[in-house]
Structure formats: C-alpha cells, structure tokens
C-alpha positions as CSV (number, residue, x, y, z in Angstrom):
1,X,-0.3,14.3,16.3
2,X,-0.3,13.7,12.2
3,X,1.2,10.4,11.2
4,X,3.2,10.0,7.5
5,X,2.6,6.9,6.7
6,X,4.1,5.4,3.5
7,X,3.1,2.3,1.9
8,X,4.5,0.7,-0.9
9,X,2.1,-0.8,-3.6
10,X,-0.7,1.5,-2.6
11,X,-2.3,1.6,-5.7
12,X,-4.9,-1.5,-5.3
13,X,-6.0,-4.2,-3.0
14,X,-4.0,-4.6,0.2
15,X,-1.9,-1.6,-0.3
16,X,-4.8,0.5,-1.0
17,X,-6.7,-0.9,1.8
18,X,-3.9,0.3,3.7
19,X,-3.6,3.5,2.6
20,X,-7.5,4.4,3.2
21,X,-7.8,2.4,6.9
22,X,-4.6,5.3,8.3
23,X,-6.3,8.8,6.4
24,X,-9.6,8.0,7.9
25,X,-7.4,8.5,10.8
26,X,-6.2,11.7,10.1
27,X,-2.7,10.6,8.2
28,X,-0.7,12.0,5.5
29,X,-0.5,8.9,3.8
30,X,2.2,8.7,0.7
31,X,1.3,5.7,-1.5
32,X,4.2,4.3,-3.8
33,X,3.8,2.2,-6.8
34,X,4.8,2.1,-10.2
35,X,1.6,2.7,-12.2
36,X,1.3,6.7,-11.8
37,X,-2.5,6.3,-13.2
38,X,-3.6,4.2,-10.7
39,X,-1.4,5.8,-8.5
40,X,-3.1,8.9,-8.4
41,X,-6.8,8.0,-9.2
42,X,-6.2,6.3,-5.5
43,X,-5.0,9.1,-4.0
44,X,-7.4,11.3,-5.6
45,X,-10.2,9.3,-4.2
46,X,-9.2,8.2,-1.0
47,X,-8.3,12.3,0.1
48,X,-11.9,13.1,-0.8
49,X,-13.4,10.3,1.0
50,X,-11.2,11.1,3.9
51,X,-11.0,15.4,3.6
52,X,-13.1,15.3,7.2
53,X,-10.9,13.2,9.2
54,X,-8.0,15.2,8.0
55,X,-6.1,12.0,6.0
56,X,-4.9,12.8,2.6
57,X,-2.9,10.6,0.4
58,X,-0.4,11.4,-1.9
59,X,1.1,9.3,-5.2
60,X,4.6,8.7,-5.0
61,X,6.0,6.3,-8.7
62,X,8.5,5.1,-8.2
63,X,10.3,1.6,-9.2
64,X,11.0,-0.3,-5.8
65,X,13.4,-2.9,-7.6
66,X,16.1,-0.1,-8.0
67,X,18.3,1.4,-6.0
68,X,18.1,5.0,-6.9
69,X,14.6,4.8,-6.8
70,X,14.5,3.9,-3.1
71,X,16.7,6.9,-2.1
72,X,15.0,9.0,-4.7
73,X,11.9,8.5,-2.9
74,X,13.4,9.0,0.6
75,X,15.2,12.2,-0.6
76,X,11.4,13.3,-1.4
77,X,9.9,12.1,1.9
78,X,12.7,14.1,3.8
79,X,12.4,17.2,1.9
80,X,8.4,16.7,2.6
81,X,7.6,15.7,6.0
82,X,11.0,15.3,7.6
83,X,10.2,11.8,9.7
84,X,8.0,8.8,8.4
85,X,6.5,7.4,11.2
86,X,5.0,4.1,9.6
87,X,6.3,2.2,6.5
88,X,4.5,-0.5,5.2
89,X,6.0,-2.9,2.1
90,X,2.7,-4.0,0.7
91,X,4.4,-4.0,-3.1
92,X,4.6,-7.8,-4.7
93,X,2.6,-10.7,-6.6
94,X,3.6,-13.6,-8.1
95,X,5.0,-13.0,-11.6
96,X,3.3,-16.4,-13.1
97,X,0.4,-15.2,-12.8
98,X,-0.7,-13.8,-16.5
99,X,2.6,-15.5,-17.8
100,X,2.6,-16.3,-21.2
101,X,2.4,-20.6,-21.2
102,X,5.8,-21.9,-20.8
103,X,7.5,-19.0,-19.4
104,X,8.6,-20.8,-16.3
105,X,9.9,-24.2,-18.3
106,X,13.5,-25.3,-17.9
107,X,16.2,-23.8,-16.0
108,X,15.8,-20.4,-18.4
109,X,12.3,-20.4,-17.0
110,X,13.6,-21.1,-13.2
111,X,15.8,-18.7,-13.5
112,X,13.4,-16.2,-14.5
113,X,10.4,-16.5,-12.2
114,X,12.8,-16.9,-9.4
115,X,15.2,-14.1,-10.2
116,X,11.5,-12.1,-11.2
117,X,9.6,-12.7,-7.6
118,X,12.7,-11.9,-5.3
119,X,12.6,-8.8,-7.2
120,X,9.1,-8.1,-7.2
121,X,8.8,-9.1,-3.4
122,X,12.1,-8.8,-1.7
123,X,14.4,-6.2,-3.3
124,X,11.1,-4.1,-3.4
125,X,10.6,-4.4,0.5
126,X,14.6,-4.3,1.6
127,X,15.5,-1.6,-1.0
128,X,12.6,0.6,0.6
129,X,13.3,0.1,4.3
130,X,17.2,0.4,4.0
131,X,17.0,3.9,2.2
132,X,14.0,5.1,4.7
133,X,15.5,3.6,7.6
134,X,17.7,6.7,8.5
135,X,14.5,8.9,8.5
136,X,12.0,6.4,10.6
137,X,10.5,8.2,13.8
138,X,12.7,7.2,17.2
139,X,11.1,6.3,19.1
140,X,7.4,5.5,18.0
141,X,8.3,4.3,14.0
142,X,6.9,1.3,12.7
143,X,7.6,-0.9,9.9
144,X,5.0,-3.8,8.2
145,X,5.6,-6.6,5.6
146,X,3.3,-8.3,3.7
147,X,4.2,-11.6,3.9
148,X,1.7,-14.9,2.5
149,X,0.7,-18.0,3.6
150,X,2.4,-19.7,0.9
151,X,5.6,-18.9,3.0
152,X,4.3,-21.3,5.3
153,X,3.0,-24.1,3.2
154,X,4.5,-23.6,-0.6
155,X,3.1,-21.5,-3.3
156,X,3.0,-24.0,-6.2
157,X,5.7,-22.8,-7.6
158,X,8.8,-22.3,-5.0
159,X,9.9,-19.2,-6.1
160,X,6.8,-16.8,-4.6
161,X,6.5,-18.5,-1.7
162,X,10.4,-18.6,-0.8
163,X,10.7,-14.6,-2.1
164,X,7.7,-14.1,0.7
165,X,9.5,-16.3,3.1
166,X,12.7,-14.6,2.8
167,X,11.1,-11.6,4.3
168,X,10.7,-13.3,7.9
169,X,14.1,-13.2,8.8
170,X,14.7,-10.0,7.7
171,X,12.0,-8.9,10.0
172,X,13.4,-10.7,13.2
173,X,17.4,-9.0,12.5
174,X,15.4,-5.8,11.6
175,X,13.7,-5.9,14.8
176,X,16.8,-6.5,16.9
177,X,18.4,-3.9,15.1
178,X,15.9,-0.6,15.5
179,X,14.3,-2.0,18.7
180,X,16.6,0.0,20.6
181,X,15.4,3.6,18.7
182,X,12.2,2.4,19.7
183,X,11.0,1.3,16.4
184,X,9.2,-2.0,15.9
185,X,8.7,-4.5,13.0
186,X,6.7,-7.2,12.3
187,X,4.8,-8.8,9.0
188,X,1.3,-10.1,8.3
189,X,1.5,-13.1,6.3
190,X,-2.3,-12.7,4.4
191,X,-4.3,-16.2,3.4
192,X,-6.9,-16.2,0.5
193,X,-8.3,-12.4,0.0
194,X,-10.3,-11.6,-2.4
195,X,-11.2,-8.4,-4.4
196,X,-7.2,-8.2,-5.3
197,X,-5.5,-8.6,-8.6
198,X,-3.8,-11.4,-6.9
199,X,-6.6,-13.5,-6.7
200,X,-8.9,-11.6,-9.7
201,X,-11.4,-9.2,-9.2
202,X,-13.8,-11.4,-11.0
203,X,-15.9,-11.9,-7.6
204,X,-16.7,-14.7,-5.3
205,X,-17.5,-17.6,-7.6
206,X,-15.5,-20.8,-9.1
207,X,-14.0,-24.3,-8.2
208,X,-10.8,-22.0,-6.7
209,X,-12.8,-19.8,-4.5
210,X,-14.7,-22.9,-2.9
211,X,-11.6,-24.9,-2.3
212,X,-10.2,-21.5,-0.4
213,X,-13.1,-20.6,2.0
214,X,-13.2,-24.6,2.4
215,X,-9.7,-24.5,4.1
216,X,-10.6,-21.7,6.5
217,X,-12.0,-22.0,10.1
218,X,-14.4,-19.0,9.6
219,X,-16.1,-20.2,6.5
220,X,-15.4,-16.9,4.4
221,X,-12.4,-15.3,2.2
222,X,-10.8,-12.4,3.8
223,X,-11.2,-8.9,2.3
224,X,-8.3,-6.7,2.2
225,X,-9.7,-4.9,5.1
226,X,-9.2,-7.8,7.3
227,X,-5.4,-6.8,6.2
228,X,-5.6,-3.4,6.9
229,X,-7.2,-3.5,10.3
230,X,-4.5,-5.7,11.4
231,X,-1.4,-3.5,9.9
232,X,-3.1,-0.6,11.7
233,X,-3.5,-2.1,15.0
234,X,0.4,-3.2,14.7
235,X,1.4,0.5,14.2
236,X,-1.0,1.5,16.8
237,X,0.3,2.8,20.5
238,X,-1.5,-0.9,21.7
239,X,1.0,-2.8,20.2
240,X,4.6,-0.8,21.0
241,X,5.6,-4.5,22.7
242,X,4.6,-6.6,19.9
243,X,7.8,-6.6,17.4
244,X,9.6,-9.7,15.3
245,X,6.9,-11.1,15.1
246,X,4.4,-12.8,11.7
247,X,0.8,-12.3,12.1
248,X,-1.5,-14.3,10.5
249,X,-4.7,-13.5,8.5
250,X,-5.8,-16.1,6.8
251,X,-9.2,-17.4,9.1
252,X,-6.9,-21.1,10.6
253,X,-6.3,-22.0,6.3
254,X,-2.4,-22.3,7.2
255,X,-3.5,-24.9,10.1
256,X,-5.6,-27.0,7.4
257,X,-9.0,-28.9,8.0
C-alpha cells in the first residue's frame, strides 16, 4: 500500500534526507517549507531519482509558525490524498546562527532569540501536528520530531536547546493521547551531522568539526542519512510498539568521553 508521508522542512539536510529515504520506498512524499525554490528543485530531483520505485515528492510552502498556514496545508492534504499516514516535523535551526553581532545582547536580545527559536522549533512542530492530527491514518499513523542533543546537555545559548527540549513532553502526552487510534510518536534527538545548513556545508574540516567527532564513540560525524534511516525504521510496521519514546543519533556524544 502507498504511504503520504509529509515532512516539514523538506527542502535540505535532515528533512530532505527524509523525504528521499520514504520515495525510494514507493511514497508520495509532500515536503513543506518555506523557501518554494528549494522547495521544488527537491522535489523535482528526488521524483526523478525515485520514478522506478514509484516515490514522488511534492512541494508544499507554507509558513509553519502560523496558524492558518497549518490548516491551509491540511485542507490541501485532505483534498489530495485523504489520510497522511506519516508526519514528520523536521522544520527548525537555531536563529543565532548568521545573526548580525549583538542581536542576542540584553533582555531585547533574550527576548528575541527566545521568542525567535520556539517559533522556529516548537510552534512549527505543534501548529503542524494539531491541524493534521484529525486526518492521521488509525490505526498505522506515525508522527516524528526532530529533537537535538543540545536538549540534553545545553546549546550555548538556552533558548535552542530549551525550544528542542520542549518538544519531549509533547511527545510523551501526544503519545498517550493517539495511542489508542493506533497511532504512535516518538522523536530523534540528532548529535553533530554534517552536510546541513546547521552545521555549514563547508565540508569536514576545522577546529569545530574535530572537537565534534572527538566526542563520539564511533569516531565519525553523522550524515543526515544516519537520521533518515532511523525516522524510517520508527514509521516502519517493526516498530508499531515503540511510541513516547527520544531516540538518539548522535554516535554516544550525549554520554561524553
């Protein structure tokens, strides 16, 4: 049977990793974001690498931090395919990063970059599942975050890591609430992965990237593959029994040397 899977910051790195891992098995995958260009030279590419297996993605803008937008874009996925039987909140980063200098200085700049990442990281996730949540497959639906492991151990900065951190609870009540339709939910919670805007696209080089692989047990940055496999096996048949629960990809780095 064909899947819909939707997943939210498509458009590059994790999300995108995402979106390609289900259409090479055969999914109509609908990716949402809010830069159309890189929206739909995604989809574009992904559908062609994936036309034999059947997968096809579709580009879906939208702005995640509003309201409307959400239930615009569940109006469109009802009208479409009816049921969505995977949703996957990959959208988020860290607003400081590319900030101008001094953005985040005094309570102004608190207020800002705190206000700023729940938006980019929370409101995005909830806003999503709450107006898709009427039209998730029961039994059989499954719903993702992407978490961090600076909701584990800090971010810097408090206000990325506690946006990311907020999102575990909301998994466990969302859990208990759909696990009787049959629906589970569960986050990963991603270490140091490279080849995303998050952590440049610059390659693997510099004093950051060795102190990062230097905290891991397996000697090596993850890729967002290592992301993608794991979101797939936790909206795979193999894991209907595995629900409120974080899953950690980050090769031991939350455990420390």
């Amino acid at each position: 049977m064909t899947r819909t899977v939707v997943v939210s910051g498509g458009g590059t790195g994790i999300g995108r990793a995402v979106c390609a891992a289900f259409a090479s098995e055969g999914a109509q995958v609908v990716a949402i974001g809010r830069r159309e260009d890189v929206l739909n030279r995604t989809a574009k590419e992904l559908t062609e690498r994936h036309t034999a297996q059947g997968g096809r993605v579709r580009a879906l803008p939208a702005d995640l931090t509003l309201p409307e937008e959400a239930d615009r874009v569940r109006d469109e996925l009802r009208a479409v395919h009816g049921t969505v039987d995977v949703l996957v909140n990959s959208a988020g980063g860290n607003v400081l990063i590319g900030a101008p200098e001094g953005a985040d200085e005094g309570t102004a700049g608190a207020s800002w970059h705190w206000t700023e990442n729940f938006r980019a990281n929370v409101l995005t996730a909830v806003l999503l599942t709450e107006a898709v949540r009427p039209v998730i497959a029961s039994p059989g639906g499954r719903i993702v975050m992407v978490s961090s492991i600076a909701a584990y151990r800090g971010s810097g900065a408090g206000s990325y890591a506690g946006a990311k951190a907020a999102l575990h609870p909301y998994v466990y009540d969302l859990a208990a609430a759909l696990g009787p339709r049959g629906v589970t939910v569960n986050a990963v919670a991603p270490g140091y992965i490279a080849q995303t805007e998050f952590f440049g696209l610059q390659g693997h080089a510099g004093a950051r990237h060795d102190l990062l692989v230097s905290q891991t047990h397996t000697g090596r940055a993850g890729v967002p593959e290592d992301v993608a496999g794991t979101v797939q096996w936790l909206c795979s048949p193999s894991a209907s029994q595995v629900t409120a629960q974080i899953v950690q990809v980050n090769g031991g780095a939350e455990r420390g040397r």
